[in-house]
N, C-alpha and C positions, 0 to 999 in steps of 0.2 A: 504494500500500500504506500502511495506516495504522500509525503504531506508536505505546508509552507513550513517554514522552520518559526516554531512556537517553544519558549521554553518552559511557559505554565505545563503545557502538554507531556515537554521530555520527565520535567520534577515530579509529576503526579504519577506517572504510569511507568515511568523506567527502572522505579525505586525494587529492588528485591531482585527484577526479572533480567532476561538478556536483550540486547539492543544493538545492530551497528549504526555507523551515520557514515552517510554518503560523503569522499572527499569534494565534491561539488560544492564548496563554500563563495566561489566567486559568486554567485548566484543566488544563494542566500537561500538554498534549496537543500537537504538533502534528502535520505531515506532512512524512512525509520522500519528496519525489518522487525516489529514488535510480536514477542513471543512468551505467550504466559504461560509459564509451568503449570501453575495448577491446573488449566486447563487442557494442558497437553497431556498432564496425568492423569485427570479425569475421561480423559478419552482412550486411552490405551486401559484404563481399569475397567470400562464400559465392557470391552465385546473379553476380557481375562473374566468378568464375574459372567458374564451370563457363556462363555464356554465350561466355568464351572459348576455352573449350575445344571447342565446339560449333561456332564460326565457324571454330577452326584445324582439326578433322577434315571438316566439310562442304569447306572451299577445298583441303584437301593430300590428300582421302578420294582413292583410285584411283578413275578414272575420269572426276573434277572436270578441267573445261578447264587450270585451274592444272597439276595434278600431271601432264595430258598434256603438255600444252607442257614439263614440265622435263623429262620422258624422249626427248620427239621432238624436241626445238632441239637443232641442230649444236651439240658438244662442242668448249668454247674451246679454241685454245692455250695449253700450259702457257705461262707467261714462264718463260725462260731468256736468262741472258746472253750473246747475240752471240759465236760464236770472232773476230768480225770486223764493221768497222765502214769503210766505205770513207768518205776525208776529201775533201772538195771542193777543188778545187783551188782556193786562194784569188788569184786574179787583182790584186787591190786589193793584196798585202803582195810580189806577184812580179810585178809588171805586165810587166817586160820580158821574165819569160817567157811571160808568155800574147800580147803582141803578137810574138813570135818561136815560132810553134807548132812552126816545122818543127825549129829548134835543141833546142827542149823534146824531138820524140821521134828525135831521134840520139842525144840524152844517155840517155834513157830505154833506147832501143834498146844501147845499149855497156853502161848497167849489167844489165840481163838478160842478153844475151850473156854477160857474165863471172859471173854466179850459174849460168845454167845448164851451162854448163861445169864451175864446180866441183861439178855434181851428175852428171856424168859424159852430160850429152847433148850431141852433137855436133850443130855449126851446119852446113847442107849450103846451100852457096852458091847455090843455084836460083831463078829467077825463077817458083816455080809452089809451088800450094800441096801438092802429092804427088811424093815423091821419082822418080827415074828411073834411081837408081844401080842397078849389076849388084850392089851387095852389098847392098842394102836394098830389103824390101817398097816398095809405092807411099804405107806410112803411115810411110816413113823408121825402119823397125823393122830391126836387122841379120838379115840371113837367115843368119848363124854364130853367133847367140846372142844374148845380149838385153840387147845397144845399143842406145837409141833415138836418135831424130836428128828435127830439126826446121828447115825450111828457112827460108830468111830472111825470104822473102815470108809465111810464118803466122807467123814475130814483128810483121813490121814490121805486122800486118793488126792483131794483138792491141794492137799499141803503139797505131791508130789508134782504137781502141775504145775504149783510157783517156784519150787526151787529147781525142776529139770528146766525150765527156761529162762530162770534168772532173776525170775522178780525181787523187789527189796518189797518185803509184805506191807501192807499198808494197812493196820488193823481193820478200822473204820470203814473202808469199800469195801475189804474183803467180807467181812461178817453182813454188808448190806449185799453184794453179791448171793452170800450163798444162800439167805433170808428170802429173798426171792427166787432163785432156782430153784430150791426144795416148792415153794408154790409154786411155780409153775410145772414142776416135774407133777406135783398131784392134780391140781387142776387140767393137766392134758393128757392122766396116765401115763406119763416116760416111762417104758423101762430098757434098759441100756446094754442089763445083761453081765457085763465084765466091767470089769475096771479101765481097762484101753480105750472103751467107747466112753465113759461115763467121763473120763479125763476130755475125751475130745468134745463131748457136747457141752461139757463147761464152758470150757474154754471158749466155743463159738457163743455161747448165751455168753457169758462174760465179757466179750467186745459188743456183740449187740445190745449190750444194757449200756456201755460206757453211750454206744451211738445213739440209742434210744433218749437216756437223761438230757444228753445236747441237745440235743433237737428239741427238745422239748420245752429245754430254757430261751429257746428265742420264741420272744413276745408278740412278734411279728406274724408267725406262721398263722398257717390258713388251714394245718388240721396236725392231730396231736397221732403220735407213735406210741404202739403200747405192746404189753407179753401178751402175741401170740401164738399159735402150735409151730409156726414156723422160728420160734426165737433162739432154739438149738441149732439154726441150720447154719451153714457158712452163706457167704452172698454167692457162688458160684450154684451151689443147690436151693436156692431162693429164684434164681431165674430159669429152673426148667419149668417147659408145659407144653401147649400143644405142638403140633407141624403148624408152620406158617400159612396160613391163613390167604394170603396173596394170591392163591392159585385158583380160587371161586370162582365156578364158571355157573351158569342160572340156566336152567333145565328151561327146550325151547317153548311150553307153554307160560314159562314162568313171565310174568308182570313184571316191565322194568319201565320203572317213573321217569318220562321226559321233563316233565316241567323247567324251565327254565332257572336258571340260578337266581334270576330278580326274584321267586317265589319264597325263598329264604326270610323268616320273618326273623327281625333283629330278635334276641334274647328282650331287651327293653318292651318289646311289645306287649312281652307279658309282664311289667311292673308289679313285681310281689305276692303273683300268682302262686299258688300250691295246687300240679294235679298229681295223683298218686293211686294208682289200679289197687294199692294192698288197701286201699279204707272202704274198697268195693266188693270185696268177698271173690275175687275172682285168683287171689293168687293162694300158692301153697304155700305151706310153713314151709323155711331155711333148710336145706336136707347138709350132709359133708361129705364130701368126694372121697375124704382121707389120703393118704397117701399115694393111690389111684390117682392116673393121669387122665382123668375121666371130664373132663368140665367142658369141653366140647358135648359130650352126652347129655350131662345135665343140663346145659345151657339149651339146647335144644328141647328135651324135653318138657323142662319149666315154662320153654316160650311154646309150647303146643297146651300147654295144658294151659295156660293162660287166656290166650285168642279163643280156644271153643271154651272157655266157659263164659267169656264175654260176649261169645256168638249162639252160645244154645243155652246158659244158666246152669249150666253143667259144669261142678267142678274134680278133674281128676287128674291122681296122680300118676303122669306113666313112668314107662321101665327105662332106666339107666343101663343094667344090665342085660337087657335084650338088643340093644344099640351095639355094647361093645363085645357081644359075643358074634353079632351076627352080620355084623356090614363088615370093610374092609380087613382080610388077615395082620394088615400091617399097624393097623391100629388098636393098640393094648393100651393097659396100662402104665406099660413101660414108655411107650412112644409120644402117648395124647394122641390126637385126630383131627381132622377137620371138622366142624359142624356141618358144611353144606351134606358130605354126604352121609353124616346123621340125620338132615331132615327129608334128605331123598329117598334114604330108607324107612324113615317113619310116614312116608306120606304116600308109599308105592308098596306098604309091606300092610298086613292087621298087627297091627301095635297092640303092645300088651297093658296092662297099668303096671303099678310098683307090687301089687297083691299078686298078680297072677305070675310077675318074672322078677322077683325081688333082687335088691342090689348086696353083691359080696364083698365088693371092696378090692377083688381080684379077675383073671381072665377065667371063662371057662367055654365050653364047647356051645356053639346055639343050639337051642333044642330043633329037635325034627322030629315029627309035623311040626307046626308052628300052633301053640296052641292057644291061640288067641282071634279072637273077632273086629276086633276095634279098627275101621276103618277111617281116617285124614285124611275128609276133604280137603286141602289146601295148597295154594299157590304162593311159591315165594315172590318176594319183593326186593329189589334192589334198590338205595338211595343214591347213586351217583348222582343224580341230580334232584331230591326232593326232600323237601322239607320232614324233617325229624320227628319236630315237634306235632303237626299238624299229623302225620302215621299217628303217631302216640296216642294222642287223643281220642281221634274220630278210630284208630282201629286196633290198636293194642300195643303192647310192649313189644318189643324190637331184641333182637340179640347182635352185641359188640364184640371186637376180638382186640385184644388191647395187649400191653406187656408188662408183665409180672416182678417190676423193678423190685429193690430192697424195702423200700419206703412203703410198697402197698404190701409187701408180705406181714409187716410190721404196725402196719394202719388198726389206728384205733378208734377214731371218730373226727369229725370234721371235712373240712370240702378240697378234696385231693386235687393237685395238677402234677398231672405227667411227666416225669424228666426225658424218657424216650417215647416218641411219636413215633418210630420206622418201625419198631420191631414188634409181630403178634404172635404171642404164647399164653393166652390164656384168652376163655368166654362166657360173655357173662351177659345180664340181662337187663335191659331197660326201664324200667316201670313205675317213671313218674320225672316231671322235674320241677324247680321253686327257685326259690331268689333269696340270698341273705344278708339283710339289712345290715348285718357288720362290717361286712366283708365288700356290700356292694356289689354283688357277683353271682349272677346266673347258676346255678346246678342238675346236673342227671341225678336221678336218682337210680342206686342201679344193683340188683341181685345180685349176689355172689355164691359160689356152694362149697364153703371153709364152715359151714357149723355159725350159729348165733354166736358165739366167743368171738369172736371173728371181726373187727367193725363194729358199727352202729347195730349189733343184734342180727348180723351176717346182712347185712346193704352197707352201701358206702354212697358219697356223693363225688361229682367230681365236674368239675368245670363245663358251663354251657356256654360257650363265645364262638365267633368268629377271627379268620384268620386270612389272606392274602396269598395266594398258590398259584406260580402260574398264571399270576395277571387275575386269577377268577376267585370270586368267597367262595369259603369252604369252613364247616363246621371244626372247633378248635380239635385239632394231633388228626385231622381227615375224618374223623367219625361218619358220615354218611360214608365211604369209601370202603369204611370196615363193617357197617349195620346190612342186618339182614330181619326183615321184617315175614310174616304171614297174613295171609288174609283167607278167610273160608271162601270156597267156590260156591 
């Protein structure tokens, strides 16, 4: 830009910024090449933020592998401070106790005996690990009220468990430790048999109570951990159950819902709602798989016998054990199974009830003839794309396939969320959902078959929200993906 030469002009505007002037001075002219920084910065920051705005919605857009990975990778552990922290025995500062082991656990052993005493449990002088007194059960429980007693040989077993691996005793945990083993050992009948085992289910109840107490001390949490039959197990035997569940293929008369994904009613829509099939007389009492890799069976069965008694007022209980003797060879107890082709065979066979093929707890041969009438009408449902809640209501509970982390084996009440979404080994049943004003937060309500001890009285709750997959909503860890629903023909 040319301009007359003004020096109000040059003072005002040249101050800070860059400038040259034309040597043209005969003239009384020159050129002012005027050039504002700030404005030249403001334009090269112009198209840097909006190219970074473009690279953060293309990488975080739903859909982007990024944004899938942070909703489907396992949900870490909160940290929380430890209730407890076991100390090594330091050998190198006591050496004369570590090369005198057996002296270390007589001392050890005299100081428990006198803690557990003053917690009112009595020592029962027996060379065995289960009582044999006329006044006490075989779990050293008084059968005139509720003394417990602990025999010398399951101290002296526990004694040999902290010094073969080192521990420095801790009186105070250890006597809360075994206060609760011995209940839960009677409360779930354990028996162990030897001493080799009895050492090693200690030992796993012993770190899952340390895990359990922690979790429990944050205030924050959204549902409480507590002793259940699974609290002797290690977490590697806490995560078996069924076959993967992924491979459901829907028999070609079976119903599969198109609706659209806008049909998704938000959780919100039902602000504070409670519906719930168990306050309608259509569901059966809590049955327990036990140790049986059966819940595939159950799960199916509990959801047949639910939809016909909402469809005919008929309520009945069918056979668990007619499922897992008579569909697929490969699927036992040892394995778990699919549900789908538990309900293909309940729905293509005469189905038995629980009276007529009662459950063993183990595999046995199916019967031949097949002595049973009970014919299933019914056609499955798939939810790939249909609303959850809307099946639930207008047509009955639904069966999920979910997985069977440490936290639900251990689940004691309150409203669960999933740390793994990917992986299914376990099935279980739909049958109601609600809202809770603490927490602010949607919930399933949902069958289990671990026995009433079990949860909320064998049901648990567990998160009802939405999630972003693939650019499309999707009910929160995919649950429509995993439901399988029935309706009567």
């Amino acid at each position: 830009m040319e301009l007359p030469y003004n020096h109000f002009f040059v003072r005002k505007y040249s101050r800070g910024n860059s400038y040259t002037l034309d040597e043209d001075f005969k003239d009384k002219k020159f050129k002012v090449k005027f050039i504002n920084k700030q404005i030249i910065a403001i334009l090269i920051l112009i198209p840097v933020i909006v190219i970074g705005i473009t690279v953060f919605m293309l990488t975080f857009r739903p859909g982007s592998k990024l944004f899938k990975y942070r909703f489907e990778k396992p949900v870490p552990l909160k940290t929380i401070k430890p209730i407890h922290s076991d100390k090594t025995l330091d050998c190198e500062k006591y050496g004369d106790v570590c090369r005198d082991l057996e002296a270390l656990k007589a001392k050890y052993l005299e100081r428990l005996e006198t803690k557990l005493k003053d917690k009112g449990i009595e020592m029962v002088d027996v060379d065995d690990l289960y009582c044999t007194s006329e006044t006490m059960d075989k779990f050293c429980h008084s059968l005139k009220g509720e003394k417990a007693g602990l025999t010398t040989k399951e101290l002296k077993t526990i004694i040999n468990y902290i010094v073969d691996v080192k521990i420095e005793l801790d009186d105070d945990f250890e006597v809360e430790a075994i206060i609760k083993f011995k209940k839960f050992v009677r409360t779930f009948k354990k028996e162990y048999g030897n001493v080799d085992r009895y050492k090693l289910r200690y030992s796993y109840f012993r770190k899952n109570m340390m895990y359990i107490e922690t979790f429990n001390s944050d205030k924050e949490r959204m549902y409480t951990l507590g002793y259940t039959a699974a609290s002797d197990l290690s977490e590697r035997e806490m995560t078996g159950g069924i076959l993967d569940s992924n491979t459901i293929k829907y028999l070609p008369e079976d119903e599969v819902l198109t609706s659209g994904y806008g049909q998704f009613k938000d959780p919100n829509y039902y602000p504070g709602k409670l519906f719930d099939w168990r306050d309608k007389g259509v569901i059966i009492p809590i049955r327990d798989q036990g140790r049986c890799g059966s819940c595939w069976a159950f799960a199916t069965a509990d959801l047949i016998s639910a939809v016909l008694a909402i469809g005919t007022k008929k309520l009945l209980t069918f056979s668990v054990q007619q499922i897992l003797d008579c569909i697929i060879p490969q699927f036992r107890c040892g394995t778990g199974g699919i549900p789908f082709f538990a309900i293909k065979y309940a729905i293509t066979h005469p189905y038995c009830t629980e009276e007529e093929y009662p459950y063993k707890k183990e595999d046995f041969i199916c019967k031949q003839p097949n002595p049973c009438k009970n014919k299933i009408e019914m056609k499955m449902v798939s939810f790939k794309k249909k609303d959850l809640i809307e099946h639930l209501e207008r047509e009955g509970p639904f069966l999920i396939n979910m997985y069977t982390e440490k936290d639900f084996m251990l689940y004691k009440e309150g409203i669960y969320r999933f740390r793994n979404c990917r992986t299914n080994n376990h099935a279980v049943v739909v049958v109601g959902h609600g809202y809770d004003d603490t927490h602010k937060v949607h919930y399933w309500i949902v069958r289990n078959s671990w026995g009433e001890n079990w949860g909320e009285k064998g049901y648990f709750r567990v998160v009802n929200d939405f999630e972003y997959v693939d650019g499309k909503k999707h009910y929160y860890c995919g649950l429509q993906s995993k439901a399988t629903g029935l309706k009567l023909k």
